[in-house]
C-alpha positions as CSV (number, residue, x, y, z in Angstrom):
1,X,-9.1,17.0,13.4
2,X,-6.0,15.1,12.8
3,X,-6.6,13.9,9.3
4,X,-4.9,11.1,6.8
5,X,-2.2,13.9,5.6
6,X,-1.3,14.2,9.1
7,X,0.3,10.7,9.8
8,X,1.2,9.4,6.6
9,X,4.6,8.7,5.4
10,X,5.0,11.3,2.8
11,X,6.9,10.0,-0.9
12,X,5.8,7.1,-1.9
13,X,7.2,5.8,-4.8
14,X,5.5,4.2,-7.8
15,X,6.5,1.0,-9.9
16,X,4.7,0.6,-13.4
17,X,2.9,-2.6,-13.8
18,X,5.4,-3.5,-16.7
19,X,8.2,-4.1,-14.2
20,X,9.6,-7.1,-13.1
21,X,9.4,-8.5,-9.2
22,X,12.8,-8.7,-8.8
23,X,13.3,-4.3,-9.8
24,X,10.2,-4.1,-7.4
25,X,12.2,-6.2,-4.8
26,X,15.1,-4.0,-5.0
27,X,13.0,-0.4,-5.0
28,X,11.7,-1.9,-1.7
29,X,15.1,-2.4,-0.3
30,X,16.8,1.0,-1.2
31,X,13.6,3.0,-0.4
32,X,12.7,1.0,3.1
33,X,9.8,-0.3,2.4
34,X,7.3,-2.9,2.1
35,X,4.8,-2.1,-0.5
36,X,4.7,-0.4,-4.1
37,X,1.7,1.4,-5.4
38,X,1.7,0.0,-8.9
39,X,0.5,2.5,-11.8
40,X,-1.0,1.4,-15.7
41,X,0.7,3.3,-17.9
42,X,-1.8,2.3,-20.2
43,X,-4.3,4.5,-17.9
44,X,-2.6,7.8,-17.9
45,X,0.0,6.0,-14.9
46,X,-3.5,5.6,-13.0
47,X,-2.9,2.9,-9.9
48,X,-4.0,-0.4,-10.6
49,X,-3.1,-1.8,-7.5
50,X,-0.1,-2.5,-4.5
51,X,2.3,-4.8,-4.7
52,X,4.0,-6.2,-1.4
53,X,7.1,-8.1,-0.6
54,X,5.0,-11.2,0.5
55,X,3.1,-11.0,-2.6
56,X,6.4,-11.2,-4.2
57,X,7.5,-14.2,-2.0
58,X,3.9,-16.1,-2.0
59,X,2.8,-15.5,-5.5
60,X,5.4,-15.7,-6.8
61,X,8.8,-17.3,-5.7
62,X,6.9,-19.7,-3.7
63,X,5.1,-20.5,-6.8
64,X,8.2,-21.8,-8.7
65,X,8.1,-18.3,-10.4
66,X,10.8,-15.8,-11.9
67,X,10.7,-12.4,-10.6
68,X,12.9,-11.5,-13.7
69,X,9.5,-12.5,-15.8
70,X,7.1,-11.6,-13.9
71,X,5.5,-8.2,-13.5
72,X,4.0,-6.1,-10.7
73,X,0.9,-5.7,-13.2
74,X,0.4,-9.5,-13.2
75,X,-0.2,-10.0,-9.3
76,X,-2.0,-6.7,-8.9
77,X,-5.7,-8.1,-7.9
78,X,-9.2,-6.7,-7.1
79,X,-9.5,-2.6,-6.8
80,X,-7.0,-0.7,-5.6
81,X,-8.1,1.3,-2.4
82,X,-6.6,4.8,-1.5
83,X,-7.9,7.7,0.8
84,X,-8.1,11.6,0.2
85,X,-5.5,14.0,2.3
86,X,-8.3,15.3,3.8
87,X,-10.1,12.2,5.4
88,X,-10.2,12.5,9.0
89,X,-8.0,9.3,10.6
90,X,-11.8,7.9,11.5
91,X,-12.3,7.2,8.0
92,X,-8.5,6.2,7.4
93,X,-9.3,3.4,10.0
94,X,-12.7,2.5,9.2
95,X,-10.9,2.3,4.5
96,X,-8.1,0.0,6.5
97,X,-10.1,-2.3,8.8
98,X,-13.0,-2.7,6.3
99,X,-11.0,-3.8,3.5
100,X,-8.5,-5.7,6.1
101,X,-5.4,-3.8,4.3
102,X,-1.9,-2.5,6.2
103,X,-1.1,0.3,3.6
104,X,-3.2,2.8,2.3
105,X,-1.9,5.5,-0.6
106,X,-3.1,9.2,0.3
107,X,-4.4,11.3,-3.0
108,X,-4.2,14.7,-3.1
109,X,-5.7,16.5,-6.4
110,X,-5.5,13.4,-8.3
111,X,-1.9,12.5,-7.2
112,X,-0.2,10.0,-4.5
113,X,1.5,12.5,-2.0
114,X,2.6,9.7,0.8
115,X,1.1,6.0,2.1
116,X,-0.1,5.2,5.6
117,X,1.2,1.6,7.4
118,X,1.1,0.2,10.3
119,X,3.5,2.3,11.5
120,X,1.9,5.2,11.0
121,X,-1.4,4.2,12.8
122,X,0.7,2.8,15.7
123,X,2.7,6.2,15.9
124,X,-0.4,8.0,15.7
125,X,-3.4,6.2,17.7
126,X,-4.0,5.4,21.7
127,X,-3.5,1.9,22.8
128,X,-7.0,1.3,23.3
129,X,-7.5,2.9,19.4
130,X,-4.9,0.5,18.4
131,X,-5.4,-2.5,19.7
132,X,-8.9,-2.4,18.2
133,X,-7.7,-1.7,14.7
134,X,-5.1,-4.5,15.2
135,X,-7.7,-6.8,16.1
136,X,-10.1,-6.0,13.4
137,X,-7.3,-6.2,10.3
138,X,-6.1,-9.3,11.8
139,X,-8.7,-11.3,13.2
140,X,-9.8,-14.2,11.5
């Protein structure tokens, strides 16, 4: 069983909900990436949600905002969504394609050991596997 641990991107980094966009724009830069789990310090650094460089663009920027005021913790929406190390990549697909997300954190005993993309699926599934999840994230 090839399971969510497997084919994720191990260390992910975190961003507290009290940081601005623009230090969540540049953590995205130097570490490569595209999203940010976001943790509430208020919540024992619990996450309360992902932030992503088009949330940054549309919500924001877009908006006629400052990413210099804004924080992560005020575009962080609806319940964050995560998987367990264990999970076989059945239920890693079926967490993504329900919820119609590209990035999914990993938890291991209580902690974020890694996130799974696109990437990851794509390096991980058969074309017939992935064109199905592609088409049910996507579609309309």
């Amino acid at each position: 069983m090839t399971t969510a641990k497997d084919i994720m991107t191990p260390g992910a980094q975190w961003i507290p909900a009290t940081e601005t966009l623009d230090r969540a724009a540049q953590m995205m830069r130097d570490h490569e990436v595209g999203a940010l789990p976001v943790s509430d310090p208020g919540r024992n650094d619990r996450m309360c949600g992902i932030i992503t460089d088009r949330d940054i663009v549309v919500k924001c920027i877009a908006a006629g905002h400052d990413p210099a005021r804004v924080t992560c913790g005020d575009l962080c929406e609806g319940t964050p969504r995560w998987i367990a190390a264990g999970s076989d990549v059945s239920e890693v697909l079926q967490e993504m394609e329900s919820h119609r997300i590209k990035r999914l954190p990993v938890i291991e005993d209580k902690r974020m050991i890694g996130m799974i993309s696109e990437a990851d699926i794509a390096r991980n599934l058969t074309d017939d596997k992935l064109a199905e999840f592609v088409h049910r994230v996507y579609a309309s």
